[in-house]
Rosetta silent file (secondary structure, phi, psi, omega in degrees, C-alpha in Angstrom):
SEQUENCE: XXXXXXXXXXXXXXXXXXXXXXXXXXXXXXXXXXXXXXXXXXXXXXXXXXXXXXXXXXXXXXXXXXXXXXXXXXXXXXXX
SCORE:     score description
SCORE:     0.000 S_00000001
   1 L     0.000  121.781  165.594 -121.618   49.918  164.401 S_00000001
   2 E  -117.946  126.470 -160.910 -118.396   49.055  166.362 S_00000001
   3 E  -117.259  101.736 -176.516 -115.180   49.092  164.614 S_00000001
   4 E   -94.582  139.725  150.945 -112.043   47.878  166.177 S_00000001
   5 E   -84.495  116.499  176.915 -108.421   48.380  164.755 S_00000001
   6 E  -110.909  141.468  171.249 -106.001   45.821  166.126 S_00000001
   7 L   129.646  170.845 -131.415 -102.202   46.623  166.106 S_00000001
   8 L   -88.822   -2.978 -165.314  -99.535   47.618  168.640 S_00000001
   9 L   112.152   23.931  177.028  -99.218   51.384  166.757 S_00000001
  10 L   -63.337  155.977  176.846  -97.322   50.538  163.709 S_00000001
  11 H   -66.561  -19.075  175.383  -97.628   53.328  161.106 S_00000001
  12 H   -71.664  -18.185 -179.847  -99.382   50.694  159.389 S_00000001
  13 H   -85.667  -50.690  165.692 -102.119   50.267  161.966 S_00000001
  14 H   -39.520  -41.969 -150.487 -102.176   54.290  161.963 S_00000001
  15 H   -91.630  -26.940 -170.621 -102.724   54.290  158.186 S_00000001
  16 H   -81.596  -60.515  160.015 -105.761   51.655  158.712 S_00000001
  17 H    11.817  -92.109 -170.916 -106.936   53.974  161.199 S_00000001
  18 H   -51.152  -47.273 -155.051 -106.919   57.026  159.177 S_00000001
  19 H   -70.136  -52.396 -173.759 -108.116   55.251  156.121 S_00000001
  20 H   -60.903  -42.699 -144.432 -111.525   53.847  158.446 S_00000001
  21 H  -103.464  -21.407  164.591 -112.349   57.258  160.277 S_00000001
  22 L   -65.295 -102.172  172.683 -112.307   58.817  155.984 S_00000001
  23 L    29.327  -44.770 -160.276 -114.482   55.713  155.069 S_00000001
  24 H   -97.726  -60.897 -156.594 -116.890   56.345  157.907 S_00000001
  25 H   -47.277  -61.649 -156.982 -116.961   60.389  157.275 S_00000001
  26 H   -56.723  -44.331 -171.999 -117.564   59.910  153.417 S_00000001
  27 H   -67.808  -12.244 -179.293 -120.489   56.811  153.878 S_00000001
  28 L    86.075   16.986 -139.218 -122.263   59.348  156.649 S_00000001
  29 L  -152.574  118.855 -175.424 -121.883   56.792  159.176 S_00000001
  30 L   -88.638  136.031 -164.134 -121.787   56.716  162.719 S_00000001
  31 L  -163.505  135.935  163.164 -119.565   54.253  164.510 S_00000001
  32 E   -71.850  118.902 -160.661 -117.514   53.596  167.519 S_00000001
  33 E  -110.800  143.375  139.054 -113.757   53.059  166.897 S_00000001
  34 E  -131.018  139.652  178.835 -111.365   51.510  169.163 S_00000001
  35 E  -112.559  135.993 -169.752 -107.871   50.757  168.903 S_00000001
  36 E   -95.494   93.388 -169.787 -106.694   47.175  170.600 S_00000001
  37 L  -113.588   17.455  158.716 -103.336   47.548  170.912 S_00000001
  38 L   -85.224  125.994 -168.802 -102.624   44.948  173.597 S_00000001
  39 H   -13.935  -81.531 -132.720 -100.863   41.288  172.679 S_00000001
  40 H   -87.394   14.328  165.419 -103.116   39.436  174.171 S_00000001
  41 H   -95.180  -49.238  159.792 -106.312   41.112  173.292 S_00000001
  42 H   -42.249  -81.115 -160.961 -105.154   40.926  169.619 S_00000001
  43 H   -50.762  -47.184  152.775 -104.755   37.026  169.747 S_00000001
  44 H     0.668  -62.207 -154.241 -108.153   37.219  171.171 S_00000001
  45 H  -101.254   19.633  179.161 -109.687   37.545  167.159 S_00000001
  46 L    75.480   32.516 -132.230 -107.393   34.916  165.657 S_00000001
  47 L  -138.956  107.168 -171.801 -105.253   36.754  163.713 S_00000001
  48 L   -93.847    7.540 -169.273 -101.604   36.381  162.700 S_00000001
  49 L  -172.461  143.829 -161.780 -100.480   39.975  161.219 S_00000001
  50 L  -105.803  179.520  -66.733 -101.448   43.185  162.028 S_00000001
  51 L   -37.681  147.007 -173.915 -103.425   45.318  161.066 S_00000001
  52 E  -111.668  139.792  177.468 -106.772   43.895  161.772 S_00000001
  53 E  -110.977  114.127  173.002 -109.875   45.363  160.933 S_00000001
  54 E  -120.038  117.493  156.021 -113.036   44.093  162.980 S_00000001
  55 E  -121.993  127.077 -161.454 -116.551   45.290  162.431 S_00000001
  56 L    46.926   83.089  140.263 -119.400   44.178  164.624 S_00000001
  57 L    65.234   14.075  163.621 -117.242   41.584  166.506 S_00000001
  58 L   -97.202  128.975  167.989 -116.297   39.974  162.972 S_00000001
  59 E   -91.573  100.684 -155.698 -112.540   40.413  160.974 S_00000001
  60 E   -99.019  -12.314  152.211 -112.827   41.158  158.052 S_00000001
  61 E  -160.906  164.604  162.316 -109.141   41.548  157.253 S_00000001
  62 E  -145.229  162.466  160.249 -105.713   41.278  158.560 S_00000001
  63 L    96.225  -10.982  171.716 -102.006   41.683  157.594 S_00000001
  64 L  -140.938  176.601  159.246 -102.570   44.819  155.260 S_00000001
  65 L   -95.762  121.534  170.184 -103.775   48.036  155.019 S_00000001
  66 L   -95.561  147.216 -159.603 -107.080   49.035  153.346 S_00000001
  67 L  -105.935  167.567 -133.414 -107.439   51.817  151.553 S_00000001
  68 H   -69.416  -31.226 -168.391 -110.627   54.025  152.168 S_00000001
  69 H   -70.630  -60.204 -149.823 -112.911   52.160  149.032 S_00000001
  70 H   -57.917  -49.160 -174.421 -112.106   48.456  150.181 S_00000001
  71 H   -77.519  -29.986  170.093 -113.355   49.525  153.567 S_00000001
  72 H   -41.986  -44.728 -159.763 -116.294   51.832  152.666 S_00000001
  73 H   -60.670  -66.107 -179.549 -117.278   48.616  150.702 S_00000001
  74 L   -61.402    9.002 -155.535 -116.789   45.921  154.162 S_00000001
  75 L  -125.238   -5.712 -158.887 -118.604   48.768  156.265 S_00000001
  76 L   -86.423  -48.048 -178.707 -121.689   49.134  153.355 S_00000001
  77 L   -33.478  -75.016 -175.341 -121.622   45.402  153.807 S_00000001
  78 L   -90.332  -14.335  163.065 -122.151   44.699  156.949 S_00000001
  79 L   -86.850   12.813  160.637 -124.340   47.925  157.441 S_00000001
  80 L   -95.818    0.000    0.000 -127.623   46.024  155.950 S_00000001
């Protein structure tokens, strides 16, 4: 599974962060995280407000922070 964070390092992108790397510990689940924190890399997924959450080359949100359930849920999701 590869799981990108997009934003520039707002505490809010930290917080999505944090929230994905519980999400992943509690579900058992191994996954490659990177954080995109360049403009123009960002614009790349179509996105108008940070933080973005992309798993397997899909976004499944932007503009808020998810808290560890919403994302266990988009990571259970796409892990079937």
């Amino acid at each position: 599974m590869d799981i990108k964070i997009l934003g520039t390092g707002c505490p809010k992108c930290k917080a999505l962060e944090k929230n994905t790397r519980e999400a992943l510990e509690e579900l058992g689940i191994a996954a490659d995280i990177e954080k995109v924190t360049e403009i123009n890399k960002i614009m790349e997924y179509d996105i108008m407000f940070t933080p973005g959450l992309v798993i397997d080359g899909e976004v499944k949100s932007s503009g808020k922070v998810l808290d560890k359930d919403e994302i266990k849920k988009l990571i259970t999701e796409a892990n079937k």
